[in-house]
N, C-alpha and C positions, 0 to 999 in steps of 0.2 A: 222585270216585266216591261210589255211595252208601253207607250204611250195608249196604244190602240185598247190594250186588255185595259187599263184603267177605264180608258171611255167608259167603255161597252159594259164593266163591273157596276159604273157609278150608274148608267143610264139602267139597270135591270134593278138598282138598289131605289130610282125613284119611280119604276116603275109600281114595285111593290108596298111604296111611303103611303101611300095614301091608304090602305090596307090598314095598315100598322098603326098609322097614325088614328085613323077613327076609332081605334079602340084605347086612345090617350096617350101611343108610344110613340117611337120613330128607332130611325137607323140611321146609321153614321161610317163612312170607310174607314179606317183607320190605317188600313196596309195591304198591299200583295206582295206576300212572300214567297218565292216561288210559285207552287201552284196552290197557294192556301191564300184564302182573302180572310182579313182579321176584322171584324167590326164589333161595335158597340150598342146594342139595346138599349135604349131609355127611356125616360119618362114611365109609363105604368108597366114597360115593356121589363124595365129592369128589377122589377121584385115577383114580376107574374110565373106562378108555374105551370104556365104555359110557353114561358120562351123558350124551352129550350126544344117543341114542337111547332115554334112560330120559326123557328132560325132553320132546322131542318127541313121540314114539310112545303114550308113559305120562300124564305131567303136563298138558301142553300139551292133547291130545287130550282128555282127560276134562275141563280146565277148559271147554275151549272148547265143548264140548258141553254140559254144567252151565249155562252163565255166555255165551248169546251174544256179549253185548256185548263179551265179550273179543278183541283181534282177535292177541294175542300175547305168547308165556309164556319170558321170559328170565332165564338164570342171573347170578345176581352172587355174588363172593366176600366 
């Protein structure tokens, strides 16, 4: 990946922090892998059963709009 896609990854990952965060959680990049970005959930984010409609609906959706090239945005612990 390039330098550019990371930018652009991490600047939609803080666009959506503050979201995330007032509900006690955050996000974290962890990786671009090809066209899959790998991040981390924490704080209240990481036992909510919610995250995993926080990551698709939230995360996922704004990266992928941001950042075409992306074709998908998964959780790792």
């Amino acid at each position: 990946m390039t330098e550019s896609i990371q930018k652009r990854v991490q600047e939609a990952l803080n666009e959506i922090r503050p979201q995330i965060q007032a509900d006690g959680g955050d996000v974290e990049l962890v990786s671009i892998e090809k066209q899959t970005v790998k991040v981390r959930l924490t704080g209240h984010c990481a036992g909510c059963p919610m995250a995993a409609m926080t990551l698709k609906n939230g995360v996922e959706a704004l990266i992928k709009q941001r950042v075409p090239e992306i074709q998908k945005v998964e959780s790792v612990k």
